[in-house]
DSSP file (Angstrom, degrees, kcal/mol; ACC not computed):
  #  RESIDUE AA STRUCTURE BP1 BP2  ACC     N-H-->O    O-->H-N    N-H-->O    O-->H-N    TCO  KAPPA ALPHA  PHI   PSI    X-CA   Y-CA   Z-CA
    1    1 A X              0   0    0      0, 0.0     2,-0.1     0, 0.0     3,-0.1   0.000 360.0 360.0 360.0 118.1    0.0    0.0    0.0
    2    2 A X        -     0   0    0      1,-0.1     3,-0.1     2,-0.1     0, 0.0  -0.278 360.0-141.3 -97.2-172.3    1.8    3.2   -1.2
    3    3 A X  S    S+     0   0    0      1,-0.2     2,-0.4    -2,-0.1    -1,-0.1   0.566  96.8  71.1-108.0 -40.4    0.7    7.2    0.2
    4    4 A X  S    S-     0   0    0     -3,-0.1     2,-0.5     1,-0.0    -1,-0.2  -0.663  70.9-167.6-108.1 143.9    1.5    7.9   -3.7
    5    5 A X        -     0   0    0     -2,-0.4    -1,-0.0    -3,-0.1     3,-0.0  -0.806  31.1-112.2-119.2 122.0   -0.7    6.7   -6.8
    6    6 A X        -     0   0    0     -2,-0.5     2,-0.4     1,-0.1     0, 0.0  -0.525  44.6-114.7 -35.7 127.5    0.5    6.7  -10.7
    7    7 A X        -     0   0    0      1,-0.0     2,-0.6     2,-0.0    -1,-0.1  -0.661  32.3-121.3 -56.1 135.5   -1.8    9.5  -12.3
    8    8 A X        -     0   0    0     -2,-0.4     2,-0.8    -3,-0.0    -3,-0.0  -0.813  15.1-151.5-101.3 116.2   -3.9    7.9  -14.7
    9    9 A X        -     0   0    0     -2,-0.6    52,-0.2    52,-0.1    51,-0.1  -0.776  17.4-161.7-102.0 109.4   -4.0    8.9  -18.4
   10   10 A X        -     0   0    0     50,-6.3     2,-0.3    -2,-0.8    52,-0.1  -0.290   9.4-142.0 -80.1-178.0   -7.4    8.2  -19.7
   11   11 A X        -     0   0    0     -2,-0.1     2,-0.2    50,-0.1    -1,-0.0  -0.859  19.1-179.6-128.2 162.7   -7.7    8.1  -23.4
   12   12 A X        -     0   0    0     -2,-0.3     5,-0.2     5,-0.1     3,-0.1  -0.714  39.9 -91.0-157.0 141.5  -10.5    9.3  -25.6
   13   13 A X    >   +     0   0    0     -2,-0.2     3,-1.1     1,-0.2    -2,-0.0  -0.117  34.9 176.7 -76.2 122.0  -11.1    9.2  -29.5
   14   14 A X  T 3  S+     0   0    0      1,-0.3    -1,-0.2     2,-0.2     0, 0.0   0.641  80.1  66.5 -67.9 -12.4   -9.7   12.6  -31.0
   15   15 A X  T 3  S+     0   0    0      1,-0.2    -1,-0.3    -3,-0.1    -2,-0.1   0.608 122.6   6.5 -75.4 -29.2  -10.7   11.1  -34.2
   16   16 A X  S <  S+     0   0    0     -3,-1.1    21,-1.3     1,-0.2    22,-0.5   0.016 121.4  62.8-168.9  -6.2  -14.5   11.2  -33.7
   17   17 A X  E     -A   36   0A   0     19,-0.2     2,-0.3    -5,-0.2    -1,-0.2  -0.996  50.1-171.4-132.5 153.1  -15.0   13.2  -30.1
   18   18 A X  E     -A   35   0A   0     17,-1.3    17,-2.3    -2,-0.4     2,-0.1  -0.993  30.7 -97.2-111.1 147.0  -14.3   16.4  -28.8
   19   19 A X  E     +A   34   0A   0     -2,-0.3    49,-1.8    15,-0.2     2,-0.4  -0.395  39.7 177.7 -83.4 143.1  -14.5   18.0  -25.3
   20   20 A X  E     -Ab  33  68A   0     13,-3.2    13,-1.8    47,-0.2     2,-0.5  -0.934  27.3-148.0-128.0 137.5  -17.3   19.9  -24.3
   21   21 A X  E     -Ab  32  69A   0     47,-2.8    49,-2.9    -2,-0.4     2,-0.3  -0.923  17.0-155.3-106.3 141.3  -18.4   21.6  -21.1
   22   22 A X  E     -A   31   0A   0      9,-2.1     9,-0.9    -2,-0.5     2,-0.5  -0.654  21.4-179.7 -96.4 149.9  -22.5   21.4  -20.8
   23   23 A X  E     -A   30   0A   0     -2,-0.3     2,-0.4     7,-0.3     7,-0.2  -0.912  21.7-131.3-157.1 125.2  -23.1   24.4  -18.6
   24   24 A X     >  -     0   0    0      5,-1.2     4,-0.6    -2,-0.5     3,-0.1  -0.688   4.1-141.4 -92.1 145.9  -26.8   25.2  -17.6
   25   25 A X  T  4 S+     0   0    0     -2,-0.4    -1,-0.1    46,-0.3    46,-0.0   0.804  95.5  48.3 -76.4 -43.4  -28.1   28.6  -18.0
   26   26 A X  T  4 S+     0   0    0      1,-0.1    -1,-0.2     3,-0.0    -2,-0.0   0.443 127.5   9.2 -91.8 -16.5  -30.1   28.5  -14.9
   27   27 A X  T  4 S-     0   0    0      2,-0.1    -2,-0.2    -3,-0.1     3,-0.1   0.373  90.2-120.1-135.7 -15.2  -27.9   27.2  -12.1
   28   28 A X     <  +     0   0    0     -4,-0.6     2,-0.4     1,-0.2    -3,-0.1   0.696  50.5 166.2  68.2  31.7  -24.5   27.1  -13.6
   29   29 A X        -     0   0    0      2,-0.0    -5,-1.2    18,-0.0     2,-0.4  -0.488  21.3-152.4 -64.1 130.2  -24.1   23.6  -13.1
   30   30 A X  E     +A   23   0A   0     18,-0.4    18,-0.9    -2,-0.4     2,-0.3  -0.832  19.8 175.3 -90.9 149.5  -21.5   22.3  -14.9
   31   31 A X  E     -AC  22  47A   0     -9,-0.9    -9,-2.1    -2,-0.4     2,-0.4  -0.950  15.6-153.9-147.4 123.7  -20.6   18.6  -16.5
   32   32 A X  E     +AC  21  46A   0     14,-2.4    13,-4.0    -2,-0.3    14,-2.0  -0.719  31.5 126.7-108.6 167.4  -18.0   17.9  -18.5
   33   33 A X  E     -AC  20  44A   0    -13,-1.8   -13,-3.2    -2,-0.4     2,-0.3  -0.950  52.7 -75.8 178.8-177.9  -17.8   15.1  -21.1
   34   34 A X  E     -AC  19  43A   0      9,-0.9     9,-1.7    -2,-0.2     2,-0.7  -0.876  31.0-150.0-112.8 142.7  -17.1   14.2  -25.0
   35   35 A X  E     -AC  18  42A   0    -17,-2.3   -17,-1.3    -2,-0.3     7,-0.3  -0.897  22.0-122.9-112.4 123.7  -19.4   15.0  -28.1
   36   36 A X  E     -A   17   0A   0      5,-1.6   -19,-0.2    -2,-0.7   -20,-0.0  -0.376   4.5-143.3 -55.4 135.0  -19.4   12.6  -31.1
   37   37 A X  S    S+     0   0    0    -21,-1.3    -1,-0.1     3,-0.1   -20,-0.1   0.797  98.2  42.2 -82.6 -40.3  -18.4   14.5  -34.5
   38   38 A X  S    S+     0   0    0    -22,-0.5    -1,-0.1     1,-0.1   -21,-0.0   0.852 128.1  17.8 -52.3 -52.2  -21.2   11.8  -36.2
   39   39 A X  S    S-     0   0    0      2,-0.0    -1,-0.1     0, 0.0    -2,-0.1   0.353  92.8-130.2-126.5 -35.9  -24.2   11.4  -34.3
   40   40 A X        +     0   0    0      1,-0.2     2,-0.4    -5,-0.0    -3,-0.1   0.981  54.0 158.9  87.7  43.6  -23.6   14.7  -32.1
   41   41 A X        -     0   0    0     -7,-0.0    -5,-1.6    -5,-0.0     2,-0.2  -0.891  37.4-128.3 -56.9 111.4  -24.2   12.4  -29.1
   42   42 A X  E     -C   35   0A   0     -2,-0.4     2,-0.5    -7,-0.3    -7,-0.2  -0.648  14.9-168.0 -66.5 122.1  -22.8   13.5  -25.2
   43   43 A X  E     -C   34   0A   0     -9,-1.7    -9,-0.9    -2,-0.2     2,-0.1  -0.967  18.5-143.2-105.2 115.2  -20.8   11.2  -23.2
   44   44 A X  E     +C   33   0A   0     -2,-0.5   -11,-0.2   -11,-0.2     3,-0.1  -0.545  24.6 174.6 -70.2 137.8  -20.6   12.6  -19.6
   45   45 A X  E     -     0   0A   0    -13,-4.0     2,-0.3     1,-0.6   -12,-0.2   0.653  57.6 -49.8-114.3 -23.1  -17.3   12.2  -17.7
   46   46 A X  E     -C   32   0A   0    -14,-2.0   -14,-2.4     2,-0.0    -1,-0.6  -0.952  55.3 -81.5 170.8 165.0  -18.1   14.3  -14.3
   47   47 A X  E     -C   31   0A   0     -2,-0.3     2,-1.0   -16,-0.2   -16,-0.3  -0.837  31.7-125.8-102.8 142.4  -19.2   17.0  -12.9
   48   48 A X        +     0   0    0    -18,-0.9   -18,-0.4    -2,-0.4     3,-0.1  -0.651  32.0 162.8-108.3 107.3  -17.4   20.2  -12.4
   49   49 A X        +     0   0    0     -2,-1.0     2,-0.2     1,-0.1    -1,-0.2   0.966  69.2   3.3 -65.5 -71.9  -17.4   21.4   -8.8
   50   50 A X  S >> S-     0   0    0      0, 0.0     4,-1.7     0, 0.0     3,-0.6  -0.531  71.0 -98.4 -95.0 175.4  -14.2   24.0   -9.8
   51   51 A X  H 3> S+     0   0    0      1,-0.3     4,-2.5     2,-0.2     5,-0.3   0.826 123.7  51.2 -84.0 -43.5  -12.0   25.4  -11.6
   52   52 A X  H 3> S+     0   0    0      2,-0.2     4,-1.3     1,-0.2    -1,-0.3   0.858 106.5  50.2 -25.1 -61.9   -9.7   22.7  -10.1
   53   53 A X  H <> S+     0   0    0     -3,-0.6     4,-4.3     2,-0.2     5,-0.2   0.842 109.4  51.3 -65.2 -39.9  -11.7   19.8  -10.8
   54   54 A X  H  X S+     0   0    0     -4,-1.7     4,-6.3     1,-0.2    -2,-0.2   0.994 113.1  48.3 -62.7 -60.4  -12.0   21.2  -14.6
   55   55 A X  H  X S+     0   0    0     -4,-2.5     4,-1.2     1,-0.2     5,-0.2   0.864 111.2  51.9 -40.7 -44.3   -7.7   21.5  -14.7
   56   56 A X  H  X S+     0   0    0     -4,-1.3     4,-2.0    -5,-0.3    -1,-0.2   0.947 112.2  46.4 -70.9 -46.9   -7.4   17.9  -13.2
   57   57 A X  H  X S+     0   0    0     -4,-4.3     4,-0.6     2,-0.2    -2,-0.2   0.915 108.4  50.0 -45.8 -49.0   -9.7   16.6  -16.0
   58   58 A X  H >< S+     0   0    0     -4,-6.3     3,-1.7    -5,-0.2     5,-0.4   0.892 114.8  52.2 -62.5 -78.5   -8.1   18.3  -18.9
   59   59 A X  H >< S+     0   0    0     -4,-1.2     3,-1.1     1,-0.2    -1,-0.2   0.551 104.0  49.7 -39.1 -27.0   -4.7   16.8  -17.6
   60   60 A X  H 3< S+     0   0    0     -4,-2.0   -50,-6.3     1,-0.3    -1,-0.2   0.631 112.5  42.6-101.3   9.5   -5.3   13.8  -17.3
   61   61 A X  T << S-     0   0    0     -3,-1.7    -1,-0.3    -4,-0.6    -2,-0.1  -0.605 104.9-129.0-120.6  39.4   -7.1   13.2  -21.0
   62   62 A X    <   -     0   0    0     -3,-1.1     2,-0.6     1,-0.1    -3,-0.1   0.548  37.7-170.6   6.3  57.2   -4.1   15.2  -21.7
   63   63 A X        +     0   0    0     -5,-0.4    -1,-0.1    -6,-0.1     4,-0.1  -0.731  17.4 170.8 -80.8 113.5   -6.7   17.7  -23.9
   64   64 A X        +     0   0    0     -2,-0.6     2,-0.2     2,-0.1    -1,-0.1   0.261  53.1  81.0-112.4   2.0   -4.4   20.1  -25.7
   65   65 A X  S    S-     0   0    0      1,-0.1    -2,-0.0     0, 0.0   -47,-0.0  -0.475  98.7 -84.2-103.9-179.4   -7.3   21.6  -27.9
   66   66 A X        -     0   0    0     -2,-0.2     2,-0.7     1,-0.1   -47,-0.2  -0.473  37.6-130.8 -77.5 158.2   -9.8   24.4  -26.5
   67   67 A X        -     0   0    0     -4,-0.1   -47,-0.2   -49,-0.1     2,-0.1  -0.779  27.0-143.5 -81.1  93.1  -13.0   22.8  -24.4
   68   68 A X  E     -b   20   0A   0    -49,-1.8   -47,-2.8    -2,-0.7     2,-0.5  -0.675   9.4-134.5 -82.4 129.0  -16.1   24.7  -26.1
   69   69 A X  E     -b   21   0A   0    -49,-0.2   -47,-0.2    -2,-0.1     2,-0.2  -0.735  23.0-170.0 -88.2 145.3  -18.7   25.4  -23.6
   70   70 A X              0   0    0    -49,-2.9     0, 0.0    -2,-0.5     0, 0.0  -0.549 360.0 360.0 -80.1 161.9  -22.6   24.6  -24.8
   71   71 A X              0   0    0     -2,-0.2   -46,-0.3   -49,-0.2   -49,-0.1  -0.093 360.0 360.0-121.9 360.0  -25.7   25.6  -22.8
């Protein structure tokens, strides 16, 4: 049992998704997640508490292209 854990590089396909933050107009909930270039389908990955949470996400899907938010 270590104190320290490997960071974990998720994957996702750049070929066919891009990231999107959902952001509601009315509470400013956030959820971030991936949108299919095909079917224009949402995959949810979490929800974004902070500005934190959003920065942990992008790093670790090593996301080097802009997020575009939706409402």
């Amino acid at each position: 049992m270590g104190l320290f854990k490997k960071k974990e590089v998720l994957e996702y396909d750049k070929e066919h998704e891009y990231p999107v933050i959902r952001k509601s107009i009315c509470t400013g909930e956030r959820v971030f997640g991936f949108r299919n270039n095909s079917d224009n389908k949402f995959r949810d990955i979490a929800l974004i508490r902070s500005d934190k949470e959003l920065n942990d996400i992008i790093e670790s899907y090593q996301i080097t292209d802009e997020v575009k938010v939706e409402y």
